[in-house]
gemmi code that builds the backbone of each chain (N, CA, C; Angstrom):
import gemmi

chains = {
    "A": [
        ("UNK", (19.666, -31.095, -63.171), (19.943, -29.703, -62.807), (19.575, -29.467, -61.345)),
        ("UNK", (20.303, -28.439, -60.738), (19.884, -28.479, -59.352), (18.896, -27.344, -59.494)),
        ("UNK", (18.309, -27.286, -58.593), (17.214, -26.320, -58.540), (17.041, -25.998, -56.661)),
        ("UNK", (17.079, -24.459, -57.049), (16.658, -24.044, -55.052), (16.039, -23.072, -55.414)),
        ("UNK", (15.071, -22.909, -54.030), (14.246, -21.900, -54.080), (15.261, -20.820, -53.539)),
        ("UNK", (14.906, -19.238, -53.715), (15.693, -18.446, -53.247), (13.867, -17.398, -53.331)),
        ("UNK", (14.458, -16.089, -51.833), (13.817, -15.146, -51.864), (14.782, -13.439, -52.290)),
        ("UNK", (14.242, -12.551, -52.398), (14.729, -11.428, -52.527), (15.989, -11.304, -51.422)),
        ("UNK", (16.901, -10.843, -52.577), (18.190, -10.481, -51.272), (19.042, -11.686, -50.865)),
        ("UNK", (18.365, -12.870, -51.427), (19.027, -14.211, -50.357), (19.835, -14.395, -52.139)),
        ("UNK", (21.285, -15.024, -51.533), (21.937, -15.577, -52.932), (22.315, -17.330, -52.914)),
        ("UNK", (23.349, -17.401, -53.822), (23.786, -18.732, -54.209), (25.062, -18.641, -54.610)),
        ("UNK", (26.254, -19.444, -53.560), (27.437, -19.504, -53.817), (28.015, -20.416, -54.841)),
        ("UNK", (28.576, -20.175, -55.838), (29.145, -21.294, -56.645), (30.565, -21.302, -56.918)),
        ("UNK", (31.305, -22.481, -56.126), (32.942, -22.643, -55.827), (32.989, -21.763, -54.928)),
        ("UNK", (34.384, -20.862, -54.878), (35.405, -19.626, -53.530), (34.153, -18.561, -53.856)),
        ("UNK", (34.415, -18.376, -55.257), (34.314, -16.757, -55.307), (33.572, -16.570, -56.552)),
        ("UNK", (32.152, -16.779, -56.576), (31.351, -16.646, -57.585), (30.041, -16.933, -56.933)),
        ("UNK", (28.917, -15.506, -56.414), (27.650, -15.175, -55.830), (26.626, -14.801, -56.925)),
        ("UNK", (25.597, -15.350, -56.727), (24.633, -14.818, -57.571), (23.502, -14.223, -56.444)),
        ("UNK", (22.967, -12.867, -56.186), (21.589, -12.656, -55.727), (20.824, -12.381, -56.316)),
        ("UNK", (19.809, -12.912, -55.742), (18.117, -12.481, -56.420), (17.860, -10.806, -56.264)),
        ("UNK", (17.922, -9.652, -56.946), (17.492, -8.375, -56.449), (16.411, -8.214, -56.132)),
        ("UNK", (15.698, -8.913, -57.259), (14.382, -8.241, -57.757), (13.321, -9.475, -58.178)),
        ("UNK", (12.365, -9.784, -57.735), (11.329, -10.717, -58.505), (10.271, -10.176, -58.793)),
        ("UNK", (10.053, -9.922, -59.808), (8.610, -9.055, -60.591), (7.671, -10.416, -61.150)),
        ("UNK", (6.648, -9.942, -61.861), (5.580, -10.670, -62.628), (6.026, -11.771, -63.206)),
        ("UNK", (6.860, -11.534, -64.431), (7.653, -12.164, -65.435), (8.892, -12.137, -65.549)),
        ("UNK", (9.511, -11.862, -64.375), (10.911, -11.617, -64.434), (11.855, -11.695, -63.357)),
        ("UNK", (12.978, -12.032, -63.254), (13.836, -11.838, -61.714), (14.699, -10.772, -62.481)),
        ("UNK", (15.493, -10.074, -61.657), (16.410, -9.236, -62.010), (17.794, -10.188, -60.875)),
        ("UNK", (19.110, -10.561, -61.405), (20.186, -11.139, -60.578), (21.172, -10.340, -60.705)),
        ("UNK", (21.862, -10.026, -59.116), (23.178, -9.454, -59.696), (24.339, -10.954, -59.359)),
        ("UNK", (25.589, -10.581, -60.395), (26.133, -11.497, -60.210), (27.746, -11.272, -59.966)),
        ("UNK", (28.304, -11.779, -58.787), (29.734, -11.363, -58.488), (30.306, -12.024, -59.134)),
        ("UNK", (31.838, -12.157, -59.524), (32.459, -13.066, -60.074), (33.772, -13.095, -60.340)),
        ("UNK", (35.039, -13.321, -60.319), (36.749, -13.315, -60.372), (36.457, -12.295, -62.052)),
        ("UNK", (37.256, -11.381, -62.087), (37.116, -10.884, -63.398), (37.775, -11.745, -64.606)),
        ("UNK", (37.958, -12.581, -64.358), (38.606, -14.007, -65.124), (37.314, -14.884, -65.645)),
        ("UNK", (36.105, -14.564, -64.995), (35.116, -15.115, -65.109), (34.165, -14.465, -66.368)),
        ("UNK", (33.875, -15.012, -67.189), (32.687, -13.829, -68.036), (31.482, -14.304, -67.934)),
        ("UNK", (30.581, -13.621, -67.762), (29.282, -13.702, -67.350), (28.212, -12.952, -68.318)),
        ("UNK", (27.383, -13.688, -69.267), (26.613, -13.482, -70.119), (24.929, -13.964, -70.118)),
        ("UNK", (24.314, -13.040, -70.901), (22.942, -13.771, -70.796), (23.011, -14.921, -71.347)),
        ("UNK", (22.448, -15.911, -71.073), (22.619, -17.452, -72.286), (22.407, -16.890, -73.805)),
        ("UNK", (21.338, -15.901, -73.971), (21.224, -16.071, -75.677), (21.839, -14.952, -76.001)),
        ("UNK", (22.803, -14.939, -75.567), (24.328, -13.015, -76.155), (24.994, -14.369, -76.177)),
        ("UNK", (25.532, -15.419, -74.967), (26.704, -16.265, -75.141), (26.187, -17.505, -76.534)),
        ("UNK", (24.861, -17.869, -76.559), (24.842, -18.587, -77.898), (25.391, -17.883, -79.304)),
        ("UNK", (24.922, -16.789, -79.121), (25.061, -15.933, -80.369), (26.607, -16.140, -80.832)),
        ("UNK", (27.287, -15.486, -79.541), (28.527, -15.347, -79.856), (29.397, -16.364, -80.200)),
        ("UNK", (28.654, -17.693, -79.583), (29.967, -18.946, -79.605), (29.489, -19.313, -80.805)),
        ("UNK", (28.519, -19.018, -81.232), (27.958, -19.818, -82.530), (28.725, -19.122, -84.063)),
        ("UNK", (29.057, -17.819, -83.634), (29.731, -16.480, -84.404), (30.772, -17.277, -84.963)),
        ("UNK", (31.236, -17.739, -83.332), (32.916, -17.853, -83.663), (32.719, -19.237, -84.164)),
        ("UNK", (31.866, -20.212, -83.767), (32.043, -21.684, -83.961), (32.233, -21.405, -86.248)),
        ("UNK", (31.001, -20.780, -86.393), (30.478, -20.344, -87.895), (31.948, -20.003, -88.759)),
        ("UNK", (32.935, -19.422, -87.807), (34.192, -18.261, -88.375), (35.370, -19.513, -88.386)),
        ("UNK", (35.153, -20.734, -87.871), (36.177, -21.709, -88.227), (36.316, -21.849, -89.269)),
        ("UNK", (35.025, -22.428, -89.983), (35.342, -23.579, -91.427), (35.519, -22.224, -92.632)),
        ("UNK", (36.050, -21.445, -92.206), (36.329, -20.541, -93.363), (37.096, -20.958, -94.774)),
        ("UNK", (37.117, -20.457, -95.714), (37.289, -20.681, -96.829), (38.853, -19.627, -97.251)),
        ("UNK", (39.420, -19.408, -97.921), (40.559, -18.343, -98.132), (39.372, -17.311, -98.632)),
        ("UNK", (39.777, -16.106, -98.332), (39.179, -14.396, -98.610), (39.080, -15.173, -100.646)),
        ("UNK", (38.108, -14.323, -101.102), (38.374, -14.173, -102.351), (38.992, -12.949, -102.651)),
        ("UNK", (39.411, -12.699, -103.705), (40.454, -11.475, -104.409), (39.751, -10.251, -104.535)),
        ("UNK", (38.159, -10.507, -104.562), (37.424, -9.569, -104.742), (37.022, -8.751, -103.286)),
        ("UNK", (37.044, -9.526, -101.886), (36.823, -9.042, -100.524), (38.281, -8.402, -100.552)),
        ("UNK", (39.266, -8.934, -100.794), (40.770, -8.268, -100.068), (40.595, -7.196, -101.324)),
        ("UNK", (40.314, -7.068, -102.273), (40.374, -5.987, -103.205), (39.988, -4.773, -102.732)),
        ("UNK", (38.422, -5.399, -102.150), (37.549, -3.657, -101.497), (38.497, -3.443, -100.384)),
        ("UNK", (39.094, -4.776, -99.599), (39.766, -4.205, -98.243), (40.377, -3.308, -98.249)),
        ("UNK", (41.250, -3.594, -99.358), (42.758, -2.947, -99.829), (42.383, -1.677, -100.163)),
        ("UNK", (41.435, -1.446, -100.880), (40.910, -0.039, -101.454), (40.147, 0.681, -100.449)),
        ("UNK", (39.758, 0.154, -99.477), (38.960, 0.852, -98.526), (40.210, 1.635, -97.363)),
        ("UNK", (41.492, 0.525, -97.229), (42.537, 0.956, -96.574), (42.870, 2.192, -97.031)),
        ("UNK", (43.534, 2.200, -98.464), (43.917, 2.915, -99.049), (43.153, 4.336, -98.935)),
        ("UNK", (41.914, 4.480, -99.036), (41.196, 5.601, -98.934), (41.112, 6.000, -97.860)),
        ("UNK", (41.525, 5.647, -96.622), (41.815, 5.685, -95.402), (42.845, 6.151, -94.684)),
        ("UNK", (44.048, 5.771, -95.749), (45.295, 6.254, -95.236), (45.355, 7.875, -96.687)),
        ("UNK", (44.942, 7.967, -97.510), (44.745, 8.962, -98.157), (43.975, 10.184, -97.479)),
        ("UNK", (43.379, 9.725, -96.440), (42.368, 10.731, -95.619), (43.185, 11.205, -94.842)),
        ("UNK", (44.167, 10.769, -94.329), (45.067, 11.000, -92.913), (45.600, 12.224, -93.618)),
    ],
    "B": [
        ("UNK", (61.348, -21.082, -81.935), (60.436, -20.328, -82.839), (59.426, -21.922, -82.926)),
        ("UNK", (58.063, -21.305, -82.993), (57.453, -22.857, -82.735), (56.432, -22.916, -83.776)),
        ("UNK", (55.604, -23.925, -84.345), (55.125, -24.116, -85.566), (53.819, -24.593, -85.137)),
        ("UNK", (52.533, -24.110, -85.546), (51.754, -24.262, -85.409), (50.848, -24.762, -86.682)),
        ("UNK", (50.076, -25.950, -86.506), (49.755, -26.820, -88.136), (48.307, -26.173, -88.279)),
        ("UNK", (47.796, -25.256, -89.060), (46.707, -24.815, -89.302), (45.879, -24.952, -90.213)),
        ("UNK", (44.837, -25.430, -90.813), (43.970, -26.150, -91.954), (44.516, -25.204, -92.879)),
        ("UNK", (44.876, -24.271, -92.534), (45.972, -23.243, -94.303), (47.074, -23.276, -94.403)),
        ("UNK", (48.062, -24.800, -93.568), (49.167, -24.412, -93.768), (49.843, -24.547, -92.527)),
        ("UNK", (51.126, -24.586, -92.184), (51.819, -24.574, -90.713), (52.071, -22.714, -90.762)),
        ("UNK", (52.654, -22.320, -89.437), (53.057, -21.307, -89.873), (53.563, -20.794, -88.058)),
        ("UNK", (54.740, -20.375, -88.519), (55.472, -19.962, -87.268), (55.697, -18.584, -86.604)),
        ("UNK", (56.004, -18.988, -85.208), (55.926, -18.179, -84.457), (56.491, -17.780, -82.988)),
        ("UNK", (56.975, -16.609, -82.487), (58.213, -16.645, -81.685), (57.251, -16.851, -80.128)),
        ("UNK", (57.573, -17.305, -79.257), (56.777, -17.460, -78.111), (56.288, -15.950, -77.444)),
        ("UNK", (57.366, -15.214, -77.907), (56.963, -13.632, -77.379), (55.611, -12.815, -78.126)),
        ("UNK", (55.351, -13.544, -79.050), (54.237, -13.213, -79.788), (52.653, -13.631, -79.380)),
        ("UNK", (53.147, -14.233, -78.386), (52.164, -15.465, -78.121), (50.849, -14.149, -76.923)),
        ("UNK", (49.551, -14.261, -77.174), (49.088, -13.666, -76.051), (48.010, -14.574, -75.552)),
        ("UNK", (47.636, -14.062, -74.285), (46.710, -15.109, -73.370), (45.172, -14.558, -73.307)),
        ("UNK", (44.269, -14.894, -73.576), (42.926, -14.991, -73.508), (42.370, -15.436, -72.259)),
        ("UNK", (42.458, -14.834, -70.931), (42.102, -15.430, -69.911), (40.638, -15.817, -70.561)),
        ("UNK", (40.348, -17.723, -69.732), (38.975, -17.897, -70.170), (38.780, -18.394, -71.408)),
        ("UNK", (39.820, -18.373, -72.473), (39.217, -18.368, -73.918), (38.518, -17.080, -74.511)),
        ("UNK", (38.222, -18.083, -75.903), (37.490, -17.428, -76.648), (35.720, -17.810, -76.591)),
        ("UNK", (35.000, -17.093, -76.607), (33.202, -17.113, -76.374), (33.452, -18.564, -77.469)),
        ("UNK", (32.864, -19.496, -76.449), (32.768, -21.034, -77.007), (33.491, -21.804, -77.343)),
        ("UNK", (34.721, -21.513, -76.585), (35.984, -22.345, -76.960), (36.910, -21.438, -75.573)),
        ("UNK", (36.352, -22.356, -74.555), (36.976, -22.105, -73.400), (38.768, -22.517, -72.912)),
        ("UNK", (38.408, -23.722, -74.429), (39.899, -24.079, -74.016), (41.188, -23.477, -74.923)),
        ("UNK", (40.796, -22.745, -75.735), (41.540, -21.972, -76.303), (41.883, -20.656, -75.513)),
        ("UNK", (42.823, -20.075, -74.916), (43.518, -19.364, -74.246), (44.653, -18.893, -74.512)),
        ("UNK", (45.430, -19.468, -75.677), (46.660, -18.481, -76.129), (46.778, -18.556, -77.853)),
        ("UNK", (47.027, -17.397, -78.100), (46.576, -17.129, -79.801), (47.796, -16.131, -80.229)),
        ("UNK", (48.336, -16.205, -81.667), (48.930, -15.518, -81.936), (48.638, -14.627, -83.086)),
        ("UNK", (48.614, -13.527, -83.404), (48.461, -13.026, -84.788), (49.421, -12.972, -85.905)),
        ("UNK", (48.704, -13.517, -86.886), (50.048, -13.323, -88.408), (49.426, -12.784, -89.465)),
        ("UNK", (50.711, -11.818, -89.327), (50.771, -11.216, -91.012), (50.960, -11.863, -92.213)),
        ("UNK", (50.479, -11.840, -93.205), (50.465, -12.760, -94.289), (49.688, -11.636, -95.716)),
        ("UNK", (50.522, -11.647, -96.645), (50.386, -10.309, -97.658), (49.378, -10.895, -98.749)),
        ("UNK", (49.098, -12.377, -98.657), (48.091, -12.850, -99.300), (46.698, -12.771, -98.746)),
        ("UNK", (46.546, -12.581, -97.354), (45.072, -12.286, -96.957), (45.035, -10.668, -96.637)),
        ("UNK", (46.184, -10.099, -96.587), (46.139, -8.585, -96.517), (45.404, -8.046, -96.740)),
        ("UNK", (44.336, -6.928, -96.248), (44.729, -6.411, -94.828), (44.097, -7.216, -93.794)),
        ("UNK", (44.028, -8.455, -94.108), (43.239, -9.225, -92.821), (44.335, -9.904, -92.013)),
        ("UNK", (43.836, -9.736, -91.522), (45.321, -11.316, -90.775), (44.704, -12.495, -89.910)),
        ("UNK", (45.519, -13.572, -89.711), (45.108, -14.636, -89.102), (45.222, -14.717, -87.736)),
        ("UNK", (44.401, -14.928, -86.975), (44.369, -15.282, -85.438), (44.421, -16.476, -85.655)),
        ("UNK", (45.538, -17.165, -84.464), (45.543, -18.795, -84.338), (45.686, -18.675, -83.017)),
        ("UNK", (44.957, -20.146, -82.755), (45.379, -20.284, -81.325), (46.269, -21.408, -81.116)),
        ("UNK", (47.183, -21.344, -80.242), (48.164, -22.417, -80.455), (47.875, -23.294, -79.175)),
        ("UNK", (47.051, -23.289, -78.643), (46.591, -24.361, -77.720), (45.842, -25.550, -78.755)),
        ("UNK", (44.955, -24.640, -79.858), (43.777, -25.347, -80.564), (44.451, -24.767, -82.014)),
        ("UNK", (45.579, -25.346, -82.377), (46.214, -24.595, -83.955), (44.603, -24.864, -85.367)),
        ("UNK", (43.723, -25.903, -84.975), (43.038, -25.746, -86.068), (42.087, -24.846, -85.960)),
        ("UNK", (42.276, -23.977, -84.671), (41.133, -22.699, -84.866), (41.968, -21.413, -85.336)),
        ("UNK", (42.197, -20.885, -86.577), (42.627, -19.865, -87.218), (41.545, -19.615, -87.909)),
        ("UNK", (41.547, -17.760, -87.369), (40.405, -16.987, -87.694), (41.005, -16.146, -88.669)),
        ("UNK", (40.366, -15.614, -89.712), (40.462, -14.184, -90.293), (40.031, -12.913, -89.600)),
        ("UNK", (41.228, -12.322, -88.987), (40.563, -10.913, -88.592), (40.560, -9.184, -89.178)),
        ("UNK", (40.053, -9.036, -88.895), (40.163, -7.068, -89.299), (40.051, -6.082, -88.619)),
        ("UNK", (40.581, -5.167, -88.555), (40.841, -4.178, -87.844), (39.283, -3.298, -87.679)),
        ("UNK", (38.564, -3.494, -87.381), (36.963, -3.025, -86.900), (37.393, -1.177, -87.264)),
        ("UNK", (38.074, -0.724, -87.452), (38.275, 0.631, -87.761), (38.005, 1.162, -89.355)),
        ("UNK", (38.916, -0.360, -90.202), (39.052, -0.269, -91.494), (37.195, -0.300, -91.744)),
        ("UNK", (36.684, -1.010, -90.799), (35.017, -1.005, -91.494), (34.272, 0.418, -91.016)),
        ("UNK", (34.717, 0.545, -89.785), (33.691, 1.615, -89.293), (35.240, 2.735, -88.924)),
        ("UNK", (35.364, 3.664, -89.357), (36.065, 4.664, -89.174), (36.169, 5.216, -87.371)),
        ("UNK", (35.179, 5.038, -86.681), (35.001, 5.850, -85.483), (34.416, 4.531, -84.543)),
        ("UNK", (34.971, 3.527, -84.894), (34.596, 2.097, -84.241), (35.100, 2.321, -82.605)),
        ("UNK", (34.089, 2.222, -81.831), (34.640, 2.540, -80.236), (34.050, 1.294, -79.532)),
        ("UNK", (35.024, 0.795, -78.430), (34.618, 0.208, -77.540), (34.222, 0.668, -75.821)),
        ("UNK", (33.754, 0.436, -75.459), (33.913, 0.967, -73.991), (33.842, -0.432, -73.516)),
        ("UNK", (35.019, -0.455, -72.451), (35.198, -1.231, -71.453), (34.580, -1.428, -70.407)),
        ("UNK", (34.291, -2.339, -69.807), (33.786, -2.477, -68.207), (34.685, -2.618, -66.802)),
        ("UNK", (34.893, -2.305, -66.059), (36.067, -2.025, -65.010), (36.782, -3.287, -65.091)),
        ("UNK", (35.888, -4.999, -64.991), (36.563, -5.719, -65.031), (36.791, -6.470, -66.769)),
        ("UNK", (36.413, -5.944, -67.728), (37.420, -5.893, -68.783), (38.685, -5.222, -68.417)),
        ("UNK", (38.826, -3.742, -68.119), (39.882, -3.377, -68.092), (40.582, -4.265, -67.261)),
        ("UNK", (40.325, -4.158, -66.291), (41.084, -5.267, -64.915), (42.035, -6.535, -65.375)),
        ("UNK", (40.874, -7.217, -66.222), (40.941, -8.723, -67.006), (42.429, -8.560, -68.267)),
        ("UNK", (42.100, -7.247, -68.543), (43.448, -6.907, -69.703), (44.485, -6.207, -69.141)),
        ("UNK", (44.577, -5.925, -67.971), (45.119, -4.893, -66.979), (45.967, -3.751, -67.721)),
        ("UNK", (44.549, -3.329, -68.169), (44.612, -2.174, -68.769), (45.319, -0.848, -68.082)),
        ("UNK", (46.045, 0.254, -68.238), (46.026, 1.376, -67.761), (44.982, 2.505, -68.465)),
        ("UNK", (45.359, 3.759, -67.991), (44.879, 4.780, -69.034), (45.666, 4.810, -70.403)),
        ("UNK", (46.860, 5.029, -70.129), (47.972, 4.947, -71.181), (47.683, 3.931, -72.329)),
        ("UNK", (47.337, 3.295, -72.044), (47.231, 1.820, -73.368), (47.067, 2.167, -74.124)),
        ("UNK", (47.230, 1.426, -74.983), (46.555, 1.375, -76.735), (46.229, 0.343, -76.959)),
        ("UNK", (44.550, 0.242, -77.101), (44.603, -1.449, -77.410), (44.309, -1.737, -78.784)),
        ("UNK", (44.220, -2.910, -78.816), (44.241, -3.499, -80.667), (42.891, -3.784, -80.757)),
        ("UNK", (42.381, -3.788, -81.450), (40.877, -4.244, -81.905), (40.863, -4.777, -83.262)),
        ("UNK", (40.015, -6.611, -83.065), (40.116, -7.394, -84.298), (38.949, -7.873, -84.136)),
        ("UNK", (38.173, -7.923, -85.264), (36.552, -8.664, -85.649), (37.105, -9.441, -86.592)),
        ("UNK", (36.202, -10.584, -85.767), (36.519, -12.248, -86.387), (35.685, -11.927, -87.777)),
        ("UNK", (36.210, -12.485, -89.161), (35.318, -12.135, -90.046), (34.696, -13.667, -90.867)),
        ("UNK", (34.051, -14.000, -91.541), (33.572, -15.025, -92.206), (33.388, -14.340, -93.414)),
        ("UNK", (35.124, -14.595, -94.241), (34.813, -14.304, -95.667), (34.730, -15.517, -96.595)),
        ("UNK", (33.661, -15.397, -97.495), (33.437, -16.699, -98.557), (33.677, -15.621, -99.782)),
        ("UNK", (32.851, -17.143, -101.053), (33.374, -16.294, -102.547), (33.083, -14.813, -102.550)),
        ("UNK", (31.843, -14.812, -102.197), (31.667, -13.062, -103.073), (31.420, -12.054, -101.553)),
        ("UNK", (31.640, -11.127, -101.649), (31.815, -9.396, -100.985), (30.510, -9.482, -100.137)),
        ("UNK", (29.585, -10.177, -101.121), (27.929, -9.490, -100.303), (27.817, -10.670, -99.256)),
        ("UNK", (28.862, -11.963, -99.449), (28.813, -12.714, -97.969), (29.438, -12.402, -96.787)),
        ("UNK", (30.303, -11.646, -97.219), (31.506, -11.760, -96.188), (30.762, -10.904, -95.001)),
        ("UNK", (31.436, -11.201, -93.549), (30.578, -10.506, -92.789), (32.166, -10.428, -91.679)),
        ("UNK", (31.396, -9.558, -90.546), (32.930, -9.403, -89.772), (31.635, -9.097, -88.165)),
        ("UNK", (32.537, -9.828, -87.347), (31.767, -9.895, -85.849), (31.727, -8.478, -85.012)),
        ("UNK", (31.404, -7.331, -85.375), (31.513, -6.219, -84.495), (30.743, -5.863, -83.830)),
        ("UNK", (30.344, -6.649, -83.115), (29.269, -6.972, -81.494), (30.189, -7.946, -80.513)),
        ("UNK", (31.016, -8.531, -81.360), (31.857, -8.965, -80.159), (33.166, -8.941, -80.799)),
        ("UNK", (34.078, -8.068, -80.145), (35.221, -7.426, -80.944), (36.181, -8.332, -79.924)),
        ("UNK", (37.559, -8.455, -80.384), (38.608, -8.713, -79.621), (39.707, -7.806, -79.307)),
        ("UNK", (39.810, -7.277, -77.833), (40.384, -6.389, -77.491), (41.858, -6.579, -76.851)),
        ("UNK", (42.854, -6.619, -77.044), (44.369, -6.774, -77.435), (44.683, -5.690, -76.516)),
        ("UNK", (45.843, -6.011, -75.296), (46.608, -5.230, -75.019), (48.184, -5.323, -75.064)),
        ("UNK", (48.305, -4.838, -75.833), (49.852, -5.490, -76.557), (51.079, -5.135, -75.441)),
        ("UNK", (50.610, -4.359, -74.465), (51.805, -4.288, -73.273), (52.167, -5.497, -72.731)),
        ("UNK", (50.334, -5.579, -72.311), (51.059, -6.714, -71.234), (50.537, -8.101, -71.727)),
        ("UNK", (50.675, -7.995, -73.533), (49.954, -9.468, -74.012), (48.789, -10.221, -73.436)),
        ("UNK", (47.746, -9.368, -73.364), (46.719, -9.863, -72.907), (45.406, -9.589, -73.340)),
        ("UNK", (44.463, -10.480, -73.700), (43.187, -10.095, -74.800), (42.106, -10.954, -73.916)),
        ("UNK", (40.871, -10.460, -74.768), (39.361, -10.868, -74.207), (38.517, -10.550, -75.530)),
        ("UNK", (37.844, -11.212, -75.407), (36.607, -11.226, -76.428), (35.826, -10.762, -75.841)),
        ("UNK", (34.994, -9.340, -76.115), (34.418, -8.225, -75.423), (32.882, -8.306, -76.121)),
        ("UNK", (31.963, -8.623, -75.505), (30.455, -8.414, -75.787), (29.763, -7.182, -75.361)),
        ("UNK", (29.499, -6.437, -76.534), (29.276, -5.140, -76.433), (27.902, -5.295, -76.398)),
        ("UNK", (27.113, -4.997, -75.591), (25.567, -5.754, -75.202), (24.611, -4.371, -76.073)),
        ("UNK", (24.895, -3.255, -75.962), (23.839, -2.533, -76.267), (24.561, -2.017, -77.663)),
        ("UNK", (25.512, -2.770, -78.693), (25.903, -1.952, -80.247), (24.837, -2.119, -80.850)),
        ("UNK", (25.092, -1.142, -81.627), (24.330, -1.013, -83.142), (24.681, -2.083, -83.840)),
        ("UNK", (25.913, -2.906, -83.611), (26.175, -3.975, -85.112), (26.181, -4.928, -84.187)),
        ("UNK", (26.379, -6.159, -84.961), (25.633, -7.410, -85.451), (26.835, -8.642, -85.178)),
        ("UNK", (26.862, -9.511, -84.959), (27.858, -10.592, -84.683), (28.029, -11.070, -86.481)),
        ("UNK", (27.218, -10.831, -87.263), (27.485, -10.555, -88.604), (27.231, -9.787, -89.704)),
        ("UNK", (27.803, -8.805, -89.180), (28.068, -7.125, -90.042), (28.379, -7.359, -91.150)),
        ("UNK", (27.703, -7.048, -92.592), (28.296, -7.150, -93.310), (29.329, -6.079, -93.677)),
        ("UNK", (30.284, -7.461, -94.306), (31.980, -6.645, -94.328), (32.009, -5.592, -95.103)),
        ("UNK", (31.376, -5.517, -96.172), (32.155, -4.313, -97.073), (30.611, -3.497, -97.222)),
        ("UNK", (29.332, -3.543, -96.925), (28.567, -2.534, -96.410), (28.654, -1.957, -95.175)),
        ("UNK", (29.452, -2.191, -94.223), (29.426, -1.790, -92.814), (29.331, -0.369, -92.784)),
        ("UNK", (30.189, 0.645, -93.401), (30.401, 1.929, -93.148), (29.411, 2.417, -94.404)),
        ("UNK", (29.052, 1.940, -94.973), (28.038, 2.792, -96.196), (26.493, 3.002, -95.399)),
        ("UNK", (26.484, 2.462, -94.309), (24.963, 2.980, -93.630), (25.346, 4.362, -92.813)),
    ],
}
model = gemmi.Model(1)
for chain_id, residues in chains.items():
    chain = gemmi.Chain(chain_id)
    for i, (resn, *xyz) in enumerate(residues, 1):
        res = gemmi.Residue()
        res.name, res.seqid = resn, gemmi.SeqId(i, " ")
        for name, pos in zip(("N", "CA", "C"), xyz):
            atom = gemmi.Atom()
            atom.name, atom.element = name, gemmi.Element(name[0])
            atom.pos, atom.b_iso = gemmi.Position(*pos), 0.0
            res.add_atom(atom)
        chain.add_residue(res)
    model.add_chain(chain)
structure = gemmi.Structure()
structure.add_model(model)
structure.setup_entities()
């Protein structure tokens, strides 16, 4: 891993068009802002584990049982009865 | 019309159907174009496939059918990323993980997928400060 020191205010270019600065260095904490192509998504590491792990979990799915599409169906239904 | 081989089956689809995921999907960067299908046997869910990666077909749901008043707010460069207008209407689908029984099934509404069917273009949206859960359960969601 590369590793650099950085102070307040000073950043780190990564590729054209993707800046990270240091705002803030407290006790226990840095605060970073981070620029980036809006093509880019930019997450805390443990929101992006969560999520890839969500979706990784939502592959090996199984077919719905009759009893989930049942409530679906009935929950629709009470839904479009409300309208 | 092109055929995509999915662990449930092949199942086809017109290229105009096709939308782009700049980026992918959260952990599957290389998945970037996905199509949705209707199918009256998983009804009202439907299948997300991606036809870059045909063996990733998801079950999704309409995040409304669970939570009645289900809202997203965008960030300038979400909108940007979906090139959103004001005018839009976008689609909203939570990936769900249904097994045998009701009290497993769960649906992702912390990170919703946001669909702009104008200009065929979607993102998987991490809603950092929701109330729900990357696994909501499915059919308690709206009873809290």
């Amino acid at each position: 891993m590369l590793v650099l020191s950085r102070r307040r205010e000073e950043k780190i270019v990564i590729g054209d068009d993707i800046e990270v600065v240091v705002l803030q260095v407290g006790q226990d904490g840095v605060k970073l802002g981070v620029r980036a192509p809006s093509n880019v998504t930019v997450f805390r590491g443990e929101i992006y584990e969560q999520v890839a792990s969500a979706n990784r979990a939502a592959t090996a799915i199984r077919p719905p049982s009759s009893a989930v599409l049942d409530a679906l169906r009935d929950r629709k239904q009470q839904a479009s009865d409300a309208d | 019309m092109a055929i995509a081989e999915t662990p449930h089956g092949p199942i086809e689809y017109q290229s105009s159907q096709v939308f782009c995921m700049d980026g992918g999907l959260v952990g599957f960067c290389d998945a970037t174009r996905f199509v949705l299908i209707e199918n009256s046997e998983v009804e009202p869910l439907r299948w997300l496939v991606s036809v870059d990666r045909p063996e990733l077909a998801f079950l999704v749901v309409d995040p409304r059918l669970l939570i009645p008043d289900f809202r997203v707010h965008l960030r300038d460069e979400e909108r940007m990323r979906l090139e959103l207008t004001d005018d839009d209407d976008v689609l909203l689908l939570a990936i769900t993980v249904v097994g045998e029984t009701s009290e497993e099934a769960t649906a992702n509404l912390k990170a919703p997928i946001v669909v702009n069917p104008r200009k065929m273009t979607a993102a998987q949206v991490v809603l950092i400060d929701s109330e729900y859960s990357v696994h909501q359960p499915l059919l308690a969601a709206s009873a809290g």
